[in-house]
C-alpha positions as CSV (number, residue, x, y, z in Angstrom):
1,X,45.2,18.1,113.6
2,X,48.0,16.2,115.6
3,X,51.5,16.1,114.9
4,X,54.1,13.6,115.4
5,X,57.1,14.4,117.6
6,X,60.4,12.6,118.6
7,X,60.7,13.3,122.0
8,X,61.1,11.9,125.5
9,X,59.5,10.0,127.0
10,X,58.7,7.2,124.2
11,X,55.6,6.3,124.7
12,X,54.7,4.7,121.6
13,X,58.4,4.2,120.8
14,X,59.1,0.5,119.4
15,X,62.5,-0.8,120.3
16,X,63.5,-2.8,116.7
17,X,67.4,-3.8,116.2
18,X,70.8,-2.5,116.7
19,X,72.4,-2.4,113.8
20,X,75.8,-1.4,112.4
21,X,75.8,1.7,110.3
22,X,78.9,2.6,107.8
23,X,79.6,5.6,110.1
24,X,80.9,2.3,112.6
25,X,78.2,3.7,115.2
26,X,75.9,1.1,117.2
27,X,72.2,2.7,117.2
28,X,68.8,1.7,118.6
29,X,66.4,1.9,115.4
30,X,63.1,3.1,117.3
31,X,60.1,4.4,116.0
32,X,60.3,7.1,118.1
33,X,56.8,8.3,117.4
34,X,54.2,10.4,120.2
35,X,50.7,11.5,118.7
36,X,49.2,14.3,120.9
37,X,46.5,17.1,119.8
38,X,48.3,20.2,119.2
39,X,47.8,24.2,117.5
40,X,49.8,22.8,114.6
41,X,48.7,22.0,111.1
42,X,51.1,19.5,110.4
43,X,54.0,16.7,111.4
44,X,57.5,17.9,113.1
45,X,60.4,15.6,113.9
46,X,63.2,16.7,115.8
47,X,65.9,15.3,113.7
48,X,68.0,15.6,111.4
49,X,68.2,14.4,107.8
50,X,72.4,13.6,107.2
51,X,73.9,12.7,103.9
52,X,77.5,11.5,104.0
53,X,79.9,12.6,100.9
54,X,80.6,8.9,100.5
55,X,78.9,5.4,101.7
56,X,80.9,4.3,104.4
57,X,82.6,7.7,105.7
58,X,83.2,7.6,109.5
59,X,81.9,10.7,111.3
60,X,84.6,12.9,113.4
61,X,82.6,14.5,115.7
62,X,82.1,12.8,118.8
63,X,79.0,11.9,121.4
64,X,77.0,10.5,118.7
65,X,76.8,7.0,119.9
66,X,74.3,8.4,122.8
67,X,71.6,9.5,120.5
68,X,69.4,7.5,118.2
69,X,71.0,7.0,114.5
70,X,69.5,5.0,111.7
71,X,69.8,4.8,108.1
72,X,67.0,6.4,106.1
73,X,66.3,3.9,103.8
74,X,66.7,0.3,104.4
75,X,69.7,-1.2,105.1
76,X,71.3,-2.8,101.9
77,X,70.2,0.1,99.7
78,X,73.5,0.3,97.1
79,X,72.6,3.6,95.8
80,X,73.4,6.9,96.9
81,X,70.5,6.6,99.4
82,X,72.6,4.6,101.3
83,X,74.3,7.8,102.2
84,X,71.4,9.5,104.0
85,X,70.7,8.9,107.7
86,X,68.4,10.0,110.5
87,X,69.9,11.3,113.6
88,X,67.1,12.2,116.3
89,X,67.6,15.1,118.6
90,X,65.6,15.2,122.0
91,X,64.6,18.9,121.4
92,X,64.7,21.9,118.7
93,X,67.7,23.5,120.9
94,X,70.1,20.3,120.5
95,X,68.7,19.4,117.1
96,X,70.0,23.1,116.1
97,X,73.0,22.3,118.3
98,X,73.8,19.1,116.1
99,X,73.4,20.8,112.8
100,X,76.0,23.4,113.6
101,X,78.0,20.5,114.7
102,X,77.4,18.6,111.8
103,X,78.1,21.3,109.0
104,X,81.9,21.1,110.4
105,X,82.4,17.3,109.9
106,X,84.5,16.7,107.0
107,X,82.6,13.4,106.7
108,X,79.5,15.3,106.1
109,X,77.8,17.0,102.6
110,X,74.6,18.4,104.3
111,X,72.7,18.0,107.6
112,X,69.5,19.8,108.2
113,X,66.9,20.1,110.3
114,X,63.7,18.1,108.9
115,X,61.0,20.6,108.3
116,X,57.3,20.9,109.6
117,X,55.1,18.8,107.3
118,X,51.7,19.6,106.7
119,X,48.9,19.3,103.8
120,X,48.4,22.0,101.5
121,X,44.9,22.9,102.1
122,X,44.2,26.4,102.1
123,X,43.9,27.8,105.4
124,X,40.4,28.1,105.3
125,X,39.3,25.1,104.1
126,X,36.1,23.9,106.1
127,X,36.8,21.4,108.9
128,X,34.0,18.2,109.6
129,X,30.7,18.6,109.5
130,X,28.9,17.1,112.5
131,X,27.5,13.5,111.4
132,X,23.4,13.6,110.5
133,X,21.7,10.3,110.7
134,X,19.0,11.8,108.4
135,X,21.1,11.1,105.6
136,X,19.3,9.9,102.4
137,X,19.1,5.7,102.0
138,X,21.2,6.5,98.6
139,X,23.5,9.6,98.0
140,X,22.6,11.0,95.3
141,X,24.7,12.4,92.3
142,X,27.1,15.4,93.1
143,X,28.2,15.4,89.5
144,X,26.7,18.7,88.7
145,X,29.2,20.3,91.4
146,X,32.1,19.2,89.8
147,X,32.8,22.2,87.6
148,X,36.3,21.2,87.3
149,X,35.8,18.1,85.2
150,X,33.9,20.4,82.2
151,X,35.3,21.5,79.2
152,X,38.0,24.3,78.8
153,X,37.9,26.7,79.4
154,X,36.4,26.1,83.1
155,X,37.1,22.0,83.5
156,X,40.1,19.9,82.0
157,X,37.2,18.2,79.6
158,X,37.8,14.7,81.3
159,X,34.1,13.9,79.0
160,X,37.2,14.2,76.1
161,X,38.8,11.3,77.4
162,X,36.2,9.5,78.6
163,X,34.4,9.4,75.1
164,X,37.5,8.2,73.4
165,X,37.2,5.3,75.7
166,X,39.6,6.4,78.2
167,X,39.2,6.2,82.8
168,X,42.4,5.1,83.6
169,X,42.4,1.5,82.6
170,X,45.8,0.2,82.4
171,X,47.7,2.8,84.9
172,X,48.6,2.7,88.6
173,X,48.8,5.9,91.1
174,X,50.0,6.6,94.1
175,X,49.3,9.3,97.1
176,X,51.6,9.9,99.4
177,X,50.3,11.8,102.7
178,X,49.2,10.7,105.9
179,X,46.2,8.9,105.6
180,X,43.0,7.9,103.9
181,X,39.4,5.6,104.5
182,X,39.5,3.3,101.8
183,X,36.0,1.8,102.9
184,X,34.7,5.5,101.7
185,X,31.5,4.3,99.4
186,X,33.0,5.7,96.6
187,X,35.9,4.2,96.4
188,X,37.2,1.3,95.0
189,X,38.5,-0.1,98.4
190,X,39.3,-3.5,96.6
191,X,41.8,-1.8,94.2
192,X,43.6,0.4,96.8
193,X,46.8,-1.2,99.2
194,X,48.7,0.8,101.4
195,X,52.4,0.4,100.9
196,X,54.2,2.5,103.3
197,X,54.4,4.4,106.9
198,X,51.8,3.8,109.2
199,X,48.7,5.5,108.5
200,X,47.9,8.9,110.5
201,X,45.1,8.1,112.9
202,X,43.5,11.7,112.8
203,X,40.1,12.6,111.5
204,X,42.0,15.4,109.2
205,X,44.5,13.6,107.5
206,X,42.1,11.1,106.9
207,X,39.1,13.3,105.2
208,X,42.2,15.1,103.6
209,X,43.6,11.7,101.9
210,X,40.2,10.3,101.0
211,X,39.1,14.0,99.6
212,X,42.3,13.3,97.2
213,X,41.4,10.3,96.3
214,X,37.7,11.2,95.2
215,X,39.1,13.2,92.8
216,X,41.1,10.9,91.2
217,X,39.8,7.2,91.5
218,X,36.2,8.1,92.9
219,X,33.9,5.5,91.7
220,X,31.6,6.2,89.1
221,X,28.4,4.4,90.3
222,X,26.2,7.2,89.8
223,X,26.0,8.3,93.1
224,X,28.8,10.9,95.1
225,X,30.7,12.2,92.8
226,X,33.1,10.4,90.1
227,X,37.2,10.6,89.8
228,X,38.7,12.1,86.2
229,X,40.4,8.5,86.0
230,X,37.6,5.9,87.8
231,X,39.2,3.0,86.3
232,X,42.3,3.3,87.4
233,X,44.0,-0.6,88.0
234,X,45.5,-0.1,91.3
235,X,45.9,2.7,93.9
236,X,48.5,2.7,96.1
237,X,49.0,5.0,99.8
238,X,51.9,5.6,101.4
239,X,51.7,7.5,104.8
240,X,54.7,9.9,105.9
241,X,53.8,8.5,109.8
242,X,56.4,6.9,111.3
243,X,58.8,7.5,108.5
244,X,60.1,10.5,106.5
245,X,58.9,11.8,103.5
246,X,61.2,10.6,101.3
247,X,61.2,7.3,102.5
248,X,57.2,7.4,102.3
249,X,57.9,8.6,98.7
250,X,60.5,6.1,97.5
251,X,58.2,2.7,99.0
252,X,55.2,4.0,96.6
253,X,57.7,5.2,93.9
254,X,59.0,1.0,94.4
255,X,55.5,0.0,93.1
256,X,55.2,1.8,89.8
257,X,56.1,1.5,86.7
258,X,57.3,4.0,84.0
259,X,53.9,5.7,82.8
260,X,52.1,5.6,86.5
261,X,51.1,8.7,87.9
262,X,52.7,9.5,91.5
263,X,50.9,12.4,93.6
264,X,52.6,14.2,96.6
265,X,50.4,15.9,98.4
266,X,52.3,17.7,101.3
267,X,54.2,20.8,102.0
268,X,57.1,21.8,104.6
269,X,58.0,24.7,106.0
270,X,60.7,27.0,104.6
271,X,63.6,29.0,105.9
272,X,61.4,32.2,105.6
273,X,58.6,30.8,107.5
274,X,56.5,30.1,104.4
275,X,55.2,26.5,103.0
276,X,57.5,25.3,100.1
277,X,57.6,22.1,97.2
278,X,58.7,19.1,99.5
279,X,61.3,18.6,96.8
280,X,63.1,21.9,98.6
281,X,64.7,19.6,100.7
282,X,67.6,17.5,99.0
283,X,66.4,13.6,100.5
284,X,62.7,14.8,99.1
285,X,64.6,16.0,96.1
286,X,66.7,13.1,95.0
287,X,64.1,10.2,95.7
288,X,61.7,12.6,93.5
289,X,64.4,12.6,90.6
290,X,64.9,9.1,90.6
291,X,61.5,8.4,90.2
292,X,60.9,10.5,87.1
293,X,64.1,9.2,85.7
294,X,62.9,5.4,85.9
295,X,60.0,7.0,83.8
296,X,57.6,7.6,86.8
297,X,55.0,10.7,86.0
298,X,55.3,12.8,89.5
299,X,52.8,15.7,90.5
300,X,53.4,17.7,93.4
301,X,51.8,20.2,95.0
302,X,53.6,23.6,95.2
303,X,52.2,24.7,98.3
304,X,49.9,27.7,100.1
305,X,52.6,29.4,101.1
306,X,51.8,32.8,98.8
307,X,55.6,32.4,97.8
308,X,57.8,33.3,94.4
309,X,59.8,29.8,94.1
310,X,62.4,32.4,92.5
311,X,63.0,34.6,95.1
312,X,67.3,34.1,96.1
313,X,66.5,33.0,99.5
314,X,65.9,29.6,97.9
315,X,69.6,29.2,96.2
316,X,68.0,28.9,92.6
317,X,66.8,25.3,94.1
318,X,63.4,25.6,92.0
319,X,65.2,26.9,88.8
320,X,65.1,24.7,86.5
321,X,68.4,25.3,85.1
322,X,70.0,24.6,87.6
323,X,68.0,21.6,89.2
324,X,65.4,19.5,87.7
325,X,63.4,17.0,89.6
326,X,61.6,16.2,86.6
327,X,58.3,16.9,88.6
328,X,55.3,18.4,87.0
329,X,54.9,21.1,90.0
330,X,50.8,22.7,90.2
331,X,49.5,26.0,91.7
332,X,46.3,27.0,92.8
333,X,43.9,28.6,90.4
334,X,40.5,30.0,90.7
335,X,37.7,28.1,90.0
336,X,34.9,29.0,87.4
337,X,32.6,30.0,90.1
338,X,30.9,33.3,91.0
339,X,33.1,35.4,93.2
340,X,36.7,34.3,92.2
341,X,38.4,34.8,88.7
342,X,38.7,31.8,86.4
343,X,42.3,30.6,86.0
344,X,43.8,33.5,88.0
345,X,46.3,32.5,90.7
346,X,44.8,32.4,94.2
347,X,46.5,34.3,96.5
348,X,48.3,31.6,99.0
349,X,49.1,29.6,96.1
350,X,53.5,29.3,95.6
351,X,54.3,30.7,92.5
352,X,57.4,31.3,89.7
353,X,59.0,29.7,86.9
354,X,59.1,26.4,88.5
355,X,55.1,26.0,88.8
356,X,54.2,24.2,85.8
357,X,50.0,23.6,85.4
358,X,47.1,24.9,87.7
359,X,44.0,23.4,89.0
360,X,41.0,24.3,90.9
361,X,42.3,26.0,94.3
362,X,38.8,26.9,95.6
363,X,35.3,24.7,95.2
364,X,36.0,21.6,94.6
365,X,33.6,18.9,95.2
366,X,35.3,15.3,96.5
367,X,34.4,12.8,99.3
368,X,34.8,13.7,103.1
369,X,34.4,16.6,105.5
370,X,30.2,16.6,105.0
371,X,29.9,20.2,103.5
372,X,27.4,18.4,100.5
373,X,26.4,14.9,102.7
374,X,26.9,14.6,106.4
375,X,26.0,11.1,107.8
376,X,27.3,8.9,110.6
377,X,30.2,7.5,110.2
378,X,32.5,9.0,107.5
379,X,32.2,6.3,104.8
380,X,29.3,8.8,103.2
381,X,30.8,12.1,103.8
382,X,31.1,14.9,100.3
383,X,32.1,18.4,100.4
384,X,32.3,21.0,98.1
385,X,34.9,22.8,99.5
386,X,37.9,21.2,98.8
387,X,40.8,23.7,98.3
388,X,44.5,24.3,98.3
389,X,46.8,23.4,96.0
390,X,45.6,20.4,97.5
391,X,42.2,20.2,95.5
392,X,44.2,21.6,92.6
393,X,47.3,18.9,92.1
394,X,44.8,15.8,92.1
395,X,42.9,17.4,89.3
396,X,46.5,17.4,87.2
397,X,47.5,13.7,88.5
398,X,43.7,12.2,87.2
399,X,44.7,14.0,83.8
400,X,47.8,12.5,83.7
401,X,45.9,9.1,84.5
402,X,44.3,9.8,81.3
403,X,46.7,10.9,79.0
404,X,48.9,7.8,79.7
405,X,46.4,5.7,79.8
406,X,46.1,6.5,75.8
407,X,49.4,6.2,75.6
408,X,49.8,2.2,77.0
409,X,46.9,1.4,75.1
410,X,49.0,2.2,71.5
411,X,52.1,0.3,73.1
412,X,53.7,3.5,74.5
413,X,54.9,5.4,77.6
414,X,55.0,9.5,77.6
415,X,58.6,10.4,79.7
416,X,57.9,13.0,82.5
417,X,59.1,15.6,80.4
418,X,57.4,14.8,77.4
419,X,54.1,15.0,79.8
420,X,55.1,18.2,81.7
421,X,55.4,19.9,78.1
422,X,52.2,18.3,77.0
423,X,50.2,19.6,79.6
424,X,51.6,23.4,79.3
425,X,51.6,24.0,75.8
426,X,47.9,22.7,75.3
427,X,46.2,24.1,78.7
428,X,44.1,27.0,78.8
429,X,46.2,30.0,79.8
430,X,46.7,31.4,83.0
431,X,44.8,34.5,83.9
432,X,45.0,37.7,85.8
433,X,49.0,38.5,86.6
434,X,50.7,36.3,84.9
435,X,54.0,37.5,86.1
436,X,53.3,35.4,89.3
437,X,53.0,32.2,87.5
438,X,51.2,29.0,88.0
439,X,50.7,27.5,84.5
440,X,47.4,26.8,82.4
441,X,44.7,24.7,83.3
442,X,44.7,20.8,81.1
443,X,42.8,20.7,78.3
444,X,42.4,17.4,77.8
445,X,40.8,17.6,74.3
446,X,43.7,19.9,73.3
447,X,46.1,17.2,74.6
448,X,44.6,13.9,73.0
449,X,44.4,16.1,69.4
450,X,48.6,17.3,70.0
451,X,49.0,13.7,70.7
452,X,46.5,12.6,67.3
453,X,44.9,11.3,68.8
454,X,41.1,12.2,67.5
């Protein structure tokens, strides 16, 4: 994997304007991106993520006009995004140096250090297969691997949907990682753009993203497998490189209307070392909330980081009394397959009151890596091996495809909360310990009949 790191020297830094921030500081907007193979598993920025109490508030501490400031969102935003900025550090020391600093300015409500981002795919998740030219002249079916689109209790029964004549027509999604190969056979390269951030240029990211994608949109051209939602309009990406998440969020969130489905497939790490919901941190948080309050369905990942989302070190930031993104938030589950329990929560899977609906954590069977179909080039790669509450949160999304697909076609929209409580009073139950929660499994024939639609 390779990560991205604001550093000296620049070498792939792009010099764009100087502009004139509210804070009445001069700053050289740079890209300030270096790509280099390291041990890490995901994308680290040495900066800092700033949000003013008010637009406009001039900053007391001094020295700032040395380092590199920018507004995180574009300038001319008018709402409270206009208040965050990015302030880039030239190591960890002075980033945590600047935070201290930062915490004591009057003119400032938080500053923090922006975490490690990586994909939640469970750690041992298979890498690449080596390419084999002796691939067949036509992949055949994988269908009969995909265990996950059966009835309940094992699948979501996407055949439920599908025989009341709904794949997805009518409703947009977007994936926000780092990057994807549209020109994957199984895709439907002509209906997906790329909207945001510049595309990772790794071989994981990109077997990660098109993996996703499978599951969702995969083609159904009876060959490779085939996505819970193959007719799906359009499919937007939106890459977190060169940007930050919440920016990478926000210029896919732009695209949708109320009723599409928005996946975020990424995690960060946590202040006790353990992968959390990107919507821990406030920017992630607030562009998140917007989203689902313009009507936008939202499905995020909760993350492999074995955690309880309850636990106090978290400030009650995934109680939903207190805060609500209005997110439909999905753990890992086992899959119906011999040697794991059916519906019980994997161990790395996040877990607590926050975790709304589960999906297949183990065994899933999507496009890329080469587990099922190695050939050159990737565009013919399938794997059954998918996992993570990465393989799990794409099966949730491509149900909410569905669901609101049936919705549009009688003239109506289902809200985010309206969805989220769909999905969890109809799914199959969680099994096992169900005091570490992660939510039922969709049943999508239980859905469409609480929605009567038979």
């Amino acid at each position: 994997m390779f990560a991205i790191r604001a550093r000296p020297p620049l070498t792939l830094a792009t010099v764009a304007t100087v502009a004139t921030l509210g804070l009445g500081l001069l700053a050289t907007l740079s890209a300030l991106v270096e790509t280099r193979p390291t041990p890490a598993t995901g994308v680290r920025r040495y900066e800092l993520h700033v949000k003013l109490r008010a637009e406009g508030m001039q900053l007391a501490s001094a020295g700032f006009g040395a380092l590199q400031v920018a507004p995180m969102f574009a300038p001319g935003t008018a709402d409270a995004r206009a208040r965050w900025m990015v302030v880039t550090a030239m190591s960890a020391s002075s980033a945590e140096a600047l935070v201290a600093q930062l915490a004591a300015d009057p003119a400032v409500e938080q500053a923090f250090l922006a975490p490690e981002i990586t994909l939640p795919t469970e750690a041992r998740a298979r890498t690449q297969a080596r390419a084999d030219d002796r691939c067949p002249v036509t992949t055949p079916s994988f269908e009969t691997y995909q265990g996950y689109l059966g009835p309940a209790p094992h699948g979501i029964d996407a055949p439920a949907a599908w025989q009341r004549g709904q794949r997805g027509a009518g409703v947009w999604f977007a994936d926000i990682e780092g990057g994807w190969n549209a020109a994957h056979e199984d895709l439907p390269g002509d209906r997906i753009r790329h909207v945001g951030g510049t595309p990772i240029n790794d071989p994981s990211w990109r077997a990660h993203g098109t993996a996703v994608l499978g599951e969702v949109v995969g083609v159904d051209n009876g060959k490779g497998v085939v996505g819970i939602a193959p007719e799906v309009e359009r499919v937007f990406t939106s890459s977190i490189g060169g940007t930050t998440v919440a920016v990478a969020i926000d210029r896919a969130a732009s695209q949708l209307r109320p009723g599409d489905v928005l996946l975020i497939e990424l995690q960060g790490g946590g202040p006790r070392g353990r992968y959390l919901p990107i919507e821990y941190w406030d920017d992630n948080f607030e562009v998140i909330q917007a989203a689902t309050r313009r009507g936008v369905i939202v499905i995020e990942a909760a993350g492999n980081g074995g955690e309880n989302l309850d636990h106090k070190a978290y400030g009650r930031k995934f109680d939903r009394s207190h805060r609500d993104s209005g997110a439909i938030m999905i753990g890992a589950g086992g899959p119906a397959r011999e040697g794991f329990s059916d519906r019980e929560r994997l161990e790395f899977s996040n877990y607590g009151g926050r975790v709304d609906v589960q999906g297949w954590g183990r065994k899933v069977a999507t496009l890329d890596y080469g587990d099922l179909q190695s050939c050159a080039g990737a565009d013919r790669h399938y794997t059954d091996e998918f996992s993570g509450t990465s393989s799990a949160s794409p099966i949730v999304a491509g149900a909410a495809v569905l669901l609101e697909g049936s919705a549009r076609q009688r003239g109506a929209v289902l809200t985010p909360a309206v969805l989220r409580e769909l999905l969890r009073s109809t799914g199959t139950p969680q099994s096992g310990d169900t005091a570490k929660q992660i939510g039922p499994r969709p049943d999508l024939a239980r859905a469409f009949q609480a929605l009567g639609d038979r």
